[in-house]
C-alpha positions as CSV (number, residue, x, y, z in Angstrom):
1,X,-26.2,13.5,-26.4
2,X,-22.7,15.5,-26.7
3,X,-22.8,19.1,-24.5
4,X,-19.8,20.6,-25.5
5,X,-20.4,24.3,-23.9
6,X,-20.8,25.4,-21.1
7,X,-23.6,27.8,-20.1
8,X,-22.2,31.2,-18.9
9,X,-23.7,34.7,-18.9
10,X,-27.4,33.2,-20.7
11,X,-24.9,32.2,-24.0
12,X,-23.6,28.5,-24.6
13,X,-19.5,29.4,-25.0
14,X,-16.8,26.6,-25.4
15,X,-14.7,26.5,-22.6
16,X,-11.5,28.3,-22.5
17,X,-9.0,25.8,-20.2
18,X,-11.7,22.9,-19.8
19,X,-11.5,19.5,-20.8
20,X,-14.1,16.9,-22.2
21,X,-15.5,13.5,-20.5
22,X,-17.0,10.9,-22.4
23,X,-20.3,10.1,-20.2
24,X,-20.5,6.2,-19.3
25,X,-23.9,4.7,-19.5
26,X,-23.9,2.7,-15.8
27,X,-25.5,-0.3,-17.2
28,X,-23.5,-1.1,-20.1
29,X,-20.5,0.2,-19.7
30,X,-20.7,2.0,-23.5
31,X,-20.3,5.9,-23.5
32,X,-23.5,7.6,-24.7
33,X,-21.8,11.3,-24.6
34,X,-19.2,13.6,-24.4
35,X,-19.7,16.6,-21.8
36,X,-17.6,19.6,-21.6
37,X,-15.9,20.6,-18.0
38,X,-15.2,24.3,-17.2
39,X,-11.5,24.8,-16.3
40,X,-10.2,27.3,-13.7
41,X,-10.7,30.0,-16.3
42,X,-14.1,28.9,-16.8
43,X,-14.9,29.2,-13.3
44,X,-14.0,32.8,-13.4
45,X,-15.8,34.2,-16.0
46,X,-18.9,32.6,-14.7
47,X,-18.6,34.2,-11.2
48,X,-17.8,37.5,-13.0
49,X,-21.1,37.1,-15.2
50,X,-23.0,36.0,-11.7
51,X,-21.4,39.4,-10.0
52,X,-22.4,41.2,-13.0
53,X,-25.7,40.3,-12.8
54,X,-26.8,39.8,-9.1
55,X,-27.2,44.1,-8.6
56,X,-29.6,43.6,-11.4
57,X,-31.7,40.2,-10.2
58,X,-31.6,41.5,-6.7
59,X,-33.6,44.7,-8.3
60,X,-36.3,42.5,-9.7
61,X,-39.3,42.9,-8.0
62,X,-40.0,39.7,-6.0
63,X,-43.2,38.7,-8.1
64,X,-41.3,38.9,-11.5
65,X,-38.6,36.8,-10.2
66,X,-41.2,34.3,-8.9
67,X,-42.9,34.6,-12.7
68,X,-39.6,33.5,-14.3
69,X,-38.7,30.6,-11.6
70,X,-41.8,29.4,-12.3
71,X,-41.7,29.5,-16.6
72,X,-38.7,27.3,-15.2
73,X,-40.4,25.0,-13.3
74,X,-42.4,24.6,-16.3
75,X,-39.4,24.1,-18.6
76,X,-38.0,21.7,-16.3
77,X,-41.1,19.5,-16.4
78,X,-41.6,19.6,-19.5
79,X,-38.3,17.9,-19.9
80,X,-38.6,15.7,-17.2
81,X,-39.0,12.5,-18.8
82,X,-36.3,13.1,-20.9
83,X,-34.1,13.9,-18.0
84,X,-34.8,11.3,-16.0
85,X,-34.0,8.8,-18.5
86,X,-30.7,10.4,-18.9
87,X,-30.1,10.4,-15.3
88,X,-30.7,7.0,-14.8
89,X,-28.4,6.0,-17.7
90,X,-25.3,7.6,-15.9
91,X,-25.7,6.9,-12.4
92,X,-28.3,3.6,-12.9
93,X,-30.9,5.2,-10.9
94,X,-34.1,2.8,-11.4
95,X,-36.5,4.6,-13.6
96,X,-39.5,5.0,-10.8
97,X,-37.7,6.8,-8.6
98,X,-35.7,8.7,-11.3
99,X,-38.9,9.8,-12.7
100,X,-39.9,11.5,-9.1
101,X,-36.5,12.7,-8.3
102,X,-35.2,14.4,-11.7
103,X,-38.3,15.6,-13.5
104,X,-41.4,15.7,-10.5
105,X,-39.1,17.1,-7.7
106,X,-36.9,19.9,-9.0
107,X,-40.2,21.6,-10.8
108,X,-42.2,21.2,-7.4
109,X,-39.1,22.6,-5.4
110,X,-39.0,25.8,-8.0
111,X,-42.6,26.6,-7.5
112,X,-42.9,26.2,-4.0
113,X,-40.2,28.6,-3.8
114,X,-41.2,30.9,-6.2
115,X,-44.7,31.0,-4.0
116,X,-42.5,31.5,-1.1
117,X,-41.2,34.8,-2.4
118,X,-44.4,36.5,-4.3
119,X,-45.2,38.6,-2.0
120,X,-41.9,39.6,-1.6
121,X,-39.3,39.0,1.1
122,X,-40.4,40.1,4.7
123,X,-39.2,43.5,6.6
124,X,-40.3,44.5,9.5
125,X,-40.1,47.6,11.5
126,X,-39.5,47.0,15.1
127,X,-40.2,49.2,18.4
128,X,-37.6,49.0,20.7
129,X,-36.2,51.2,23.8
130,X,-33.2,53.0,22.2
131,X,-34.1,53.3,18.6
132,X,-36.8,52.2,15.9
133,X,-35.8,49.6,13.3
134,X,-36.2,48.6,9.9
135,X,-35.0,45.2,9.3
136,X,-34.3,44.6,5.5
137,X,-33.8,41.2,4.1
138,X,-31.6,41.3,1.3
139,X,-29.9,38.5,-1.1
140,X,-26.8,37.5,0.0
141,X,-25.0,37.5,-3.4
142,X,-23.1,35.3,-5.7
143,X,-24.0,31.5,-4.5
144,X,-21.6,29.2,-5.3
145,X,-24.0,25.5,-6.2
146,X,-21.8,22.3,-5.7
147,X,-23.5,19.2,-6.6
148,X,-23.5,15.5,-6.5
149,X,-23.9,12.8,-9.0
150,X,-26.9,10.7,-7.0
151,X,-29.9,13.2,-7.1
152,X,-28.2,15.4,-9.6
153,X,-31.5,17.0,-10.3
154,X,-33.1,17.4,-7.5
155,X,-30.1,18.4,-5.2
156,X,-29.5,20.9,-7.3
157,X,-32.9,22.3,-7.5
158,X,-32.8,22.3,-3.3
159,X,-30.3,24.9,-3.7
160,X,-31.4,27.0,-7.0
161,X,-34.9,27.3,-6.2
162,X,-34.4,29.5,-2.9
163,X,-31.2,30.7,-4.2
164,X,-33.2,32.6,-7.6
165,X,-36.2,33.5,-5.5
166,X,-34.2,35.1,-2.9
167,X,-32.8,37.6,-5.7
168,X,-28.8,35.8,-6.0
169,X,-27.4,34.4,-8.8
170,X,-26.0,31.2,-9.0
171,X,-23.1,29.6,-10.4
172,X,-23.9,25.6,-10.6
173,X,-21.1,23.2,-11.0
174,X,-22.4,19.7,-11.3
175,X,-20.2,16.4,-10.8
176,X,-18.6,14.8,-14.5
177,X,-20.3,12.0,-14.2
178,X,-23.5,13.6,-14.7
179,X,-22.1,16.1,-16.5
180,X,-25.0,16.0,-19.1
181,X,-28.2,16.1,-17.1
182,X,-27.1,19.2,-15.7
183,X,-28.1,21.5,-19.3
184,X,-31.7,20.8,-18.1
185,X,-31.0,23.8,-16.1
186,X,-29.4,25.8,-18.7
187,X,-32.0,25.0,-21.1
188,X,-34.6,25.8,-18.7
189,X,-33.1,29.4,-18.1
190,X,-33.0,30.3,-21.5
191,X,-36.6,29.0,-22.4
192,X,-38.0,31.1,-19.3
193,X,-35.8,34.0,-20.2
194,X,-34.1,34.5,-17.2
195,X,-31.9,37.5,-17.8
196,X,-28.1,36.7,-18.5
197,X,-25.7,35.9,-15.7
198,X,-28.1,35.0,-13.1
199,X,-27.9,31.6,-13.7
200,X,-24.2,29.7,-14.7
201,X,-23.8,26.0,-15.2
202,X,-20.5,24.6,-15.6
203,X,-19.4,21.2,-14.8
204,X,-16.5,20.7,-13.7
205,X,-13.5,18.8,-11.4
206,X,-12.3,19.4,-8.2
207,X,-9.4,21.4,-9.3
208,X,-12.4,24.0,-10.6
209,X,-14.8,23.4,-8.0
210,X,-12.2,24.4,-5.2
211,X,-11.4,27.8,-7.4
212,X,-15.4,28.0,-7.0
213,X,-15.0,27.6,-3.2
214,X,-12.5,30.1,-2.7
215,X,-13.4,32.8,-5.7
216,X,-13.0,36.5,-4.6
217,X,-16.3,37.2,-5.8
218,X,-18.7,34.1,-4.4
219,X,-20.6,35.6,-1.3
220,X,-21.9,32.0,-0.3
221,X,-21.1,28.2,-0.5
222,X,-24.0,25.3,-0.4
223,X,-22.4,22.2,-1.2
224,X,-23.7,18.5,-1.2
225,X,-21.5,15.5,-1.4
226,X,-18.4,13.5,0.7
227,X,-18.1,14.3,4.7
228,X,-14.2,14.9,3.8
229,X,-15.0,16.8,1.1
230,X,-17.5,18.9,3.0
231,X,-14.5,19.5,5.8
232,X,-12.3,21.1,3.4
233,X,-14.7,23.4,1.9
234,X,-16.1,24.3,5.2
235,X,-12.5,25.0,6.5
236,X,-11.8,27.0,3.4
237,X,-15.1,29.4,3.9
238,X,-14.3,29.2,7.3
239,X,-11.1,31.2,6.5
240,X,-12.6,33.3,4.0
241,X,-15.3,34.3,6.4
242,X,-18.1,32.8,4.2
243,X,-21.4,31.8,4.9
244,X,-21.2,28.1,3.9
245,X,-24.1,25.4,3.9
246,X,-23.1,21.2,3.5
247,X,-25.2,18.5,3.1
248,X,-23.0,15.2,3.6
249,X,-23.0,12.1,4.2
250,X,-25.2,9.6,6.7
251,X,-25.2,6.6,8.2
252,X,-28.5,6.4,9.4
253,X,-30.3,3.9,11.5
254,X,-34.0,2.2,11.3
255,X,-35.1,1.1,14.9
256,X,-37.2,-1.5,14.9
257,X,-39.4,-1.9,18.1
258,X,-40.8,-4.9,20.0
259,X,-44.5,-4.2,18.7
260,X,-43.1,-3.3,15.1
261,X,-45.2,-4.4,12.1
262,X,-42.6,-6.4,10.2
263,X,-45.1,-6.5,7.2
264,X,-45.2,-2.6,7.2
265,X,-41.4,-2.6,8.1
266,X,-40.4,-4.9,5.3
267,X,-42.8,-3.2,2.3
268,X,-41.0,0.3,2.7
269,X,-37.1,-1.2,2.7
270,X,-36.7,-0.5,-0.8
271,X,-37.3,3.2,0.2
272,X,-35.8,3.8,3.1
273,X,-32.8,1.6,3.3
274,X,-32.1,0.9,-0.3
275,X,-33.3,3.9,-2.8
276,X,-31.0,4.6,-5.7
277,X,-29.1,1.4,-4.9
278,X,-27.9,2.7,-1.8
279,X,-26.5,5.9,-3.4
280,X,-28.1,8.3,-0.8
281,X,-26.9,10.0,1.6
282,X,-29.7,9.7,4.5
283,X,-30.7,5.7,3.5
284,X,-31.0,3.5,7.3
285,X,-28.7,1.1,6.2
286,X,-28.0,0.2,9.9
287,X,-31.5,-1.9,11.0
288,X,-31.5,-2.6,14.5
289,X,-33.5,-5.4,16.1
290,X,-34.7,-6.1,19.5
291,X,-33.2,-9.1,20.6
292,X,-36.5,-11.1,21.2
293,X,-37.3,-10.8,17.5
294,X,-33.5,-10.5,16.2
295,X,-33.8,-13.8,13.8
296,X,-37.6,-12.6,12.7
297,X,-36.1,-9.3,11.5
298,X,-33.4,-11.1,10.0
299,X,-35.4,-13.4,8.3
300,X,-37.8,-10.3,6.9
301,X,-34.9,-8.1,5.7
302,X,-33.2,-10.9,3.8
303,X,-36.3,-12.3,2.3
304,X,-37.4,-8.9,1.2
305,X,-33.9,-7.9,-0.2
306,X,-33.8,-11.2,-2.2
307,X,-37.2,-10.6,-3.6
308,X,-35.6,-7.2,-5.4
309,X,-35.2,-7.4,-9.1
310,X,-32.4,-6.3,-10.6
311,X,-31.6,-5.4,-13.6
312,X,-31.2,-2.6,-16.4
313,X,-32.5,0.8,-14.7
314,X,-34.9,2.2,-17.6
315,X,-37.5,-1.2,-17.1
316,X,-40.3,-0.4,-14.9
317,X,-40.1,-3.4,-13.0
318,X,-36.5,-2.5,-11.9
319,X,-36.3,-2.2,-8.2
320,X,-31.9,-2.2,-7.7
321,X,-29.7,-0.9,-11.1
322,X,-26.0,-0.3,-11.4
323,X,-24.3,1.7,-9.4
324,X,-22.2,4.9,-11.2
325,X,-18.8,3.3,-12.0
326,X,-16.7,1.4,-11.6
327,X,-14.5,2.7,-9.0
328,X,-17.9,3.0,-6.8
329,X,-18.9,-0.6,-7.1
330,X,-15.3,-1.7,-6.5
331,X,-15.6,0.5,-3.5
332,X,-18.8,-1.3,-2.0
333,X,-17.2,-5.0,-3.3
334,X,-14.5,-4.2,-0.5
335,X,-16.7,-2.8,1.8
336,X,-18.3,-6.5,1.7
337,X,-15.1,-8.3,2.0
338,X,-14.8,-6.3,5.5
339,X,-17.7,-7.4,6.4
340,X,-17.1,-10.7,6.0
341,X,-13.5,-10.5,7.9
342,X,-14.7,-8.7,10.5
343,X,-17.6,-11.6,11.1
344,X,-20.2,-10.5,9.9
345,X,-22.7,-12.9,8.0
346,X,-24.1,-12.4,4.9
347,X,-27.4,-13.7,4.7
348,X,-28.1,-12.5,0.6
349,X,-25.9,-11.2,-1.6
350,X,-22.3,-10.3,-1.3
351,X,-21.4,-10.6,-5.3
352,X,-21.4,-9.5,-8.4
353,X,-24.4,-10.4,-10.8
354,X,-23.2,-13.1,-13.6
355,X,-25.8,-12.3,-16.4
356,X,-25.6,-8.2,-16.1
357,X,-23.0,-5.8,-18.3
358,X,-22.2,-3.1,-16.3
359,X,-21.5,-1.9,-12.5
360,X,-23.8,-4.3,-10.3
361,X,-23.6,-5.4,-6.9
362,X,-26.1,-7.8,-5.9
363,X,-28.0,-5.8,-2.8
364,X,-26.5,-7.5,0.6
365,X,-27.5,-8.4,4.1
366,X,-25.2,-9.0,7.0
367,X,-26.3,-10.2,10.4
368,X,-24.6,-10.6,13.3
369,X,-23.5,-7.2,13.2
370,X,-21.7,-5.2,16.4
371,X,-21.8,-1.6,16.1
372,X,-18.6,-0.4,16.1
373,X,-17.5,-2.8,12.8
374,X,-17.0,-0.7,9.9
375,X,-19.3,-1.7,8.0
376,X,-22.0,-0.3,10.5
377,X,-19.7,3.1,11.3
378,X,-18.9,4.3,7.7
379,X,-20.6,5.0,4.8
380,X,-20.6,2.4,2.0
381,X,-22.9,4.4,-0.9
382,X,-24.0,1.0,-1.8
383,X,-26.4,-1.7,-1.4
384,X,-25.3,-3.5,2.0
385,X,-27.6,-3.3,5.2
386,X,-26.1,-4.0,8.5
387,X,-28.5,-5.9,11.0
388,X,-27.9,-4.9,14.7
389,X,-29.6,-6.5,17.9
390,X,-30.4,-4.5,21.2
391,X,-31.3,-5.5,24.4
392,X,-33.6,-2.5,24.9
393,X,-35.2,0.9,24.1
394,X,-32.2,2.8,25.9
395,X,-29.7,0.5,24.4
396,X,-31.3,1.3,21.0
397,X,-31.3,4.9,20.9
398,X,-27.4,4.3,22.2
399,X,-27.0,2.5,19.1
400,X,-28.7,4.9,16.9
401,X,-26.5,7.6,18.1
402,X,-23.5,6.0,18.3
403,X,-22.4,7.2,15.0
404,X,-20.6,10.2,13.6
405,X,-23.4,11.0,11.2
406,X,-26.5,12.5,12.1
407,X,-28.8,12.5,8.9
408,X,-31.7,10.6,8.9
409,X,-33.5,7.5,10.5
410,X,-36.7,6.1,10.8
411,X,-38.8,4.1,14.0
412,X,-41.2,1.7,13.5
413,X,-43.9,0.5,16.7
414,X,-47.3,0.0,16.8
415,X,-47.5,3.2,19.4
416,X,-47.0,6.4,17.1
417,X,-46.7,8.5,20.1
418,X,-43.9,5.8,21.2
419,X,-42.0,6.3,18.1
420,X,-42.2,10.4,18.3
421,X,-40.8,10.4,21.9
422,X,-37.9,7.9,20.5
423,X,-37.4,9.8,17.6
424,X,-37.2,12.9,20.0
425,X,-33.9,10.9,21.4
426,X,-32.1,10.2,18.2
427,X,-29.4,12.6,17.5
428,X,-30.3,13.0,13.4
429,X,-31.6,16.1,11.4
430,X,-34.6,14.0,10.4
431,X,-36.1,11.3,11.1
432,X,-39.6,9.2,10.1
433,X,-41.9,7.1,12.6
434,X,-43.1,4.1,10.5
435,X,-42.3,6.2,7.6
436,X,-39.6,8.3,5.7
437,X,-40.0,10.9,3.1
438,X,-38.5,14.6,2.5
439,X,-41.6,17.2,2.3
440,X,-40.2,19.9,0.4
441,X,-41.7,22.7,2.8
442,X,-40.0,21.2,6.2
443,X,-35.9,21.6,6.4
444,X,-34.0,18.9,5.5
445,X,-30.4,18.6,6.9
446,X,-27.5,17.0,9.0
447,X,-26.0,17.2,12.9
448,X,-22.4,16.2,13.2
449,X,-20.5,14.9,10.3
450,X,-23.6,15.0,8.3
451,X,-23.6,18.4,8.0
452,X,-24.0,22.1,8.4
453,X,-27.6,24.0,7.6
454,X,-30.8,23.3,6.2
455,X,-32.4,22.9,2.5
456,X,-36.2,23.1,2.0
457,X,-39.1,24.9,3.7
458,X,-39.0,28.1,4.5
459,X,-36.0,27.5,6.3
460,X,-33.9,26.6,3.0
461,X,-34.6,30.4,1.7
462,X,-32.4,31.6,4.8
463,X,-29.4,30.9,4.2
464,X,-29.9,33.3,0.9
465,X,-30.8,36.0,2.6
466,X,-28.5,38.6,5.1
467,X,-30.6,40.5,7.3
468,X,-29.9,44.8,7.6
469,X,-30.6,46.9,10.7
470,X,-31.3,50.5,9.6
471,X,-31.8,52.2,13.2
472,X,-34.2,54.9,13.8
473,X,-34.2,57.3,16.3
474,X,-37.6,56.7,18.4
475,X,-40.6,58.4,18.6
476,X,-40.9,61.1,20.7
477,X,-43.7,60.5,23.2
């Protein structure tokens, strides 16, 4: 499993300033390979292959771009199973979902943009009083791609799919810890033949990943990760004067009505409150409850989240795995000890499993939650729900709202058209009515600290794309 190159200008090189990382299986704790990371150095000559190239891919007639993304999309699927299985032994995503996220979603994302852009990119010729004008759409350029470790697959295909089709190139610098995963796309390059430079991948630290940021050459930022991570970057393109897009972190809430269907409700947790452990970004880990049914609810989300199975990521039947180290399961392990202190009750959970190697944390419930605790106001990355009462609708979409984050959510009521005009209230990016799922042709994205920009749909080719006014002078009449 060793990747000891990096992938720059369509050759494997070994990195000139770089170091290596043993990879850390999450579930045992035993290294199953050693990844190179890019150094500074590294960084540079991968923007200056990107530059050297975009002139080039930004010539390519849209259909023959759209060819080549989609012998990718082929390549990448094609792989898939092998991918996901990788991806779930660093970061102990369960196998199901790791199957849809790192080998069905990024092919699906690369053809649907690649469809997007066959008939090429729109211009438009517009009438106006002073002057005619051609409006060109053109790429916008070197993209810097800064990626996560939870979805390291399909985050990053959210940002290379419209990226390639628009005509940029792309230098991708994936997180260490899944440093190896990331090849997929290099291998998948190479075996479409996309010409050299378009596409880089080099993971890498933050030490390379802020040269990335602020590299003379990089025309745009799209990052996914941290909130305070996403501030710095955004401050830095902010003072370059460069277009910058951040997905970030959530803290999103599920509001459960009076008329709810607690069956319904309960059945899609897993999904919406608890997928990859509780290592995503727009999971409803907040659950509030009307009063009149708060112990009901309680009841339902406890005895659903002890029903879970737990256990080693790559079985089946494997509903919560490990989280990715360590340090992050040490992280949520305090996170539960404020809970507690701040008196908060957990109803399941709370510990560490006795029979499992590796970085577990049984998945927790706390009741008796007030909204401004901590553990309901900042972002945990693990597998602890916070259940909230309300008195009422008003006093629910308060709740909802009365975060930082703006990422997600979800309503659930017996009255869709109920749960549209609530969900028309809630201050979020996105949000499901007795339902939550990310449909790769509708934008996906944050308000508030969750965010700047969208990804998917046709709106996740714009921020690719710089619009030209070529005036005319009008018609004579």
């Amino acid at each position: 499993m060793d990747r000891l190159s990096l992938y720059i200008d369509g050759e494997q090189v070994a990195p000139l300033d770089g170091t290596t990382r043993d990879v850390v299986e999450a579930a045992t704790g035993e290294v199953i390979g050693t990844a190179a990371l890019g150094g500074v150095s590294d960084i540079d000559r991968a923007v200056t292959a990107a530059a050297r190239a975009k002139k080039g891919w930004a010539a390519t007639p849209a259909k023959e771009r759209a060819d080549l993304i989609d012998r990718m999309a082929g390549a990448l699927f094609e792989a898939g199973k092998e991918t996901a299985a990788l991806v779930s032994r660093e970061n102990g995503m369960p196998i199901r979902l790791s199957i849809g996220a790192n080998k069905f979603a990024p092919a699906a994302i690369f053809q649907y943009y690649a469809g997007l852009v066959r008939g090429d990119v729109e211009n438009d010729e517009r009438n106006g009083q002073l002057a005619r004008t051609l409006v060109r759409r053109d790429p916008i350029g070197v993209v810097a791609a800064i990626t996560p470790w939870n979805y390291p697959q399909a985050l990053a295909a959210m940002k290379l799919g419209p990226a390639l089709a628009a005509g940029c190139t792309v230098v991708l610098k994936p997180a260490p810890e899944t440093a190896l995963d990331a090849h997929a796309f290099a291998d998948a390059a190479a075996a479409a033949g996309l010409p050299p430079g378009v596409l880089n991948v080099v993971p890498a630290d933050r030490e390379a990943g802020a040269a990335l940021v602020s590299h003379a050459e990089v025309n745009k930022v799209a990052f996914t990760g941290s909130t305070a991570a996403g501030r710095a970057i955004g401050a830095e393109c902010g003072r370059l004067l460069r277009p910058v897009t951040l997905e970030l972190g959530g803290k999103s809430a599920s509001i459960v009505c009076e008329d709810a269907d607690l069956e319904l409700f309960a059945k899609a947790l897993l999904e919406i409150s608890l997928p990859n452990n509780g290592q995503t970004c727009h999971a409803c880990t907040r659950i509030l409850a009307p009063a009149g049914r708060y112990a009901e609810v309680v009841e339902a989300v406890t005895d659903t989240v002890r029903s879970l199975r737990i256990g080693n990521p790559l079985e089946k039947d494997t509903q919560i795995g490990p989280l990715v180290s360590p340090a992050q399961r040490d992280r949520v392990l305090d996170y539960v000890n404020i809970g507690r202190t701040d008196g908060g009750r957990v109803t399941v959970g709370g510990e560490v499993p006795a029979d499992l190697p590796g970085w577990y944390v049984q998945p927790t419930v706390f009741a008796d939650v007030d909204n401004n605790a901590r553990i309901a106001q900042e972002e945990i990355f693990g597998p602890v729900l916070a259940v909230i009462p309300y008195r009422d609708e008003d006093e629910a979409v308060a709740l909802a709202n009365d975060s930082e984050y703006g990422l997600g959510g979800t309503v659930w009521t017996g009255d869709v058209e109920r749960g549209i005009a609530i969900a028309d209230r809630i201050e979020t990016g996105t949000v499901g009515v007795n339902h939550y799922a990310l449909d790769f042709g509708a934008p996906f994205g944050g308000v508030k600290a969750s965010g700047l920009g969208r990804e998917l749909g046709p709106e996740g080719l714009a921020p690719y794309v710089q619009t030209r006014s070529v005036y005319l002078a009008p018609v004579a009449r």
